[in-house]
C-alpha positions in Angstrom: 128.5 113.2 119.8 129.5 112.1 122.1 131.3 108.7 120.8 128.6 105.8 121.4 131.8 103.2 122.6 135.5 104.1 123.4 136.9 102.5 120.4 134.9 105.1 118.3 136.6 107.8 121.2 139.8 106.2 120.2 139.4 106.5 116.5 138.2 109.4 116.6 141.1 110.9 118.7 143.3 109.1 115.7 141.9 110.5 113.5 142.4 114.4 114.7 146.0 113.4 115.6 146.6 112.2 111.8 145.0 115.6 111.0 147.4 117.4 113.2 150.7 115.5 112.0 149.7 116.1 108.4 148.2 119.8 108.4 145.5 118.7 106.6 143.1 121.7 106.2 139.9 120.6 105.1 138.9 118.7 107.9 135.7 118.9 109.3 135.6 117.5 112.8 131.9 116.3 114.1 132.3 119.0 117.0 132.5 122.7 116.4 131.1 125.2 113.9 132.5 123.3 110.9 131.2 119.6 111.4 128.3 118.1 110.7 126.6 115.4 108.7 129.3 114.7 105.8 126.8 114.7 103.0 125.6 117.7 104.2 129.2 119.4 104.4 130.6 118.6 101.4 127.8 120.6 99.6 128.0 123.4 101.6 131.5 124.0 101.5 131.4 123.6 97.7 133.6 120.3 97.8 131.0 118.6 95.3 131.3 119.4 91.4 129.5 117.9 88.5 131.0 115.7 86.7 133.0 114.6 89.8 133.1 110.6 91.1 133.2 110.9 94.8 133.0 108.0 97.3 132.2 108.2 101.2 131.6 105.4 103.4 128.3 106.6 104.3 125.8 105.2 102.4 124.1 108.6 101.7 126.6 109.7 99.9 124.5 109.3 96.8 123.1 112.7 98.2 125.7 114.2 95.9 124.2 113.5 92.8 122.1 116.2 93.4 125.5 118.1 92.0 125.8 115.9 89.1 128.3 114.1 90.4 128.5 110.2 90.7 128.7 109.8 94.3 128.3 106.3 95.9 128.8 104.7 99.0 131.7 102.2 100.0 133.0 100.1 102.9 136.2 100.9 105.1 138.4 98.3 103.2 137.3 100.0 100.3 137.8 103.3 101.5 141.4 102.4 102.8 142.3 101.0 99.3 140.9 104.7 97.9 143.4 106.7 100.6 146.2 104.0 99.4 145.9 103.9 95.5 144.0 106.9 94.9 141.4 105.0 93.0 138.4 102.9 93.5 138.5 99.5 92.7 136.8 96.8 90.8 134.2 99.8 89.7 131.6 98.7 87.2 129.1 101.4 85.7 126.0 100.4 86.9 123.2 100.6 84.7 120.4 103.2 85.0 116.3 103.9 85.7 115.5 107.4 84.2 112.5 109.1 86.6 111.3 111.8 84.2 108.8 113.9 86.7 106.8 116.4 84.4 105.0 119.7 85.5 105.4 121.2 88.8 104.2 120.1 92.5 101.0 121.2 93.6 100.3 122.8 96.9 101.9 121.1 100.1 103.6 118.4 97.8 107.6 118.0 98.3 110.3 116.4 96.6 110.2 114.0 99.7 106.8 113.1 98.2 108.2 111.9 95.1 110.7 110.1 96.0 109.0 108.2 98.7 106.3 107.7 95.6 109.4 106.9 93.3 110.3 104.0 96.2 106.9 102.7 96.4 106.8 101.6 92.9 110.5 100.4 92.7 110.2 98.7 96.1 113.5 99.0 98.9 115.9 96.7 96.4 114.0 97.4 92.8 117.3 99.4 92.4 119.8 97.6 93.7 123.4 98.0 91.6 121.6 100.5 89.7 122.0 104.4 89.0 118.7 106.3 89.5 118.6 109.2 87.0 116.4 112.2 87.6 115.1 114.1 84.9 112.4 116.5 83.8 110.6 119.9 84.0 109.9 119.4 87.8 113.6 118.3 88.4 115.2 121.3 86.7 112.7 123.7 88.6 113.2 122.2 92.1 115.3 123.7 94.4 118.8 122.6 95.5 117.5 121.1 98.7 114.9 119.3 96.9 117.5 117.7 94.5 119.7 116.6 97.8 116.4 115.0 99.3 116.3 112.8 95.9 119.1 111.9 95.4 119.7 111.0 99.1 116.7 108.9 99.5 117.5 106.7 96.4 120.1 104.8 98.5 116.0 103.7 100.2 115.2 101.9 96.7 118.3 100.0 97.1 120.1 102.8 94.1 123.9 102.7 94.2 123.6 106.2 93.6 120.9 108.7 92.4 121.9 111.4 89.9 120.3 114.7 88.9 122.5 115.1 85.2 124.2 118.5 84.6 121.3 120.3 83.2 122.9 122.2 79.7 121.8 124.9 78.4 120.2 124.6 74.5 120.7 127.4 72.2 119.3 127.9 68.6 121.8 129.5 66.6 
């Protein structure tokens, strides 16, 4: 805000006007109390489920996975064939690095510091076309936020996506 050129004033004007004509309701504009960041909104207004697939054409919308969902970015063609068919096209299921983080963090160490330490050893494109998977005692102790910062930040290593699985519950009967 504002809009850096006047075609992104124009499109974004579009945009509200095809809101407007079609009542849709769960739009968050990028002024007022409901926009924001929109891998930040769709968390906080509980639009993210696990198990869901979820595109954006942002590329941190892997932040999602943080949810358990498998959340990628895509380009505006893509995204236009998504609003036209209702699918996503030509989808291949990438293949996978497991991070298993054990223990806890110590004092004054985040989940920013892992994943920056996680990059560091993949390198920025050691996970290109791949799914980074986040598992472990740490992972299913950190905090919401800390899950986000992961899974965001995986886009950084090149990831298609990071994921923190649906964490299930084992009981001995």
């Amino acid at each position: 805000m504002p809009a850096e050129s006047a075609k992104t004033a124009t499109n974004q004007k579009k945009v509200r006007e095809f809101v407007g004509k079609y009542g849709i309701s769960k739009f968050h504009d990028i002024r007022g109390d409901e926009g924001g960041i929109c891998h930040q909104v769709l968390p906080e207004n509980g639009y993210v489920r696990p198990g869901f697939v979820l595109v954006g054409t942002d590329s941190h919308t892997t932040t999602h996975g943080a949810l358990g969902a498998f959340s990628f970015g895509i380009g505006a063609t893509e995204m236009a064939s998504v609003w036209a068919l209702g699918t996503v096209l030509n989808l291949e299921v990438p293949p996978t690095i497991k991070v298993i983080a054990h223990g806890h963090f110590g004092g004054h160490v985040s989940p920013k510091d892992l994943i920056l330490y996680v990059i560091g050893k993949l390198t920025a494109e050691g996970a290109n076309y791949k799914v980074i998977e986040y598992h472990g005692e740490a992972i299913r102790k950190m905090s919401t936020s800390g899950r986000l910062v992961l899974c965001n930040m995986s886009v950084e290593a090149g990831a298609t996506s990071g994921i923190v699985p649906r964490m299930k519950k084992h009981y001995i009967i």
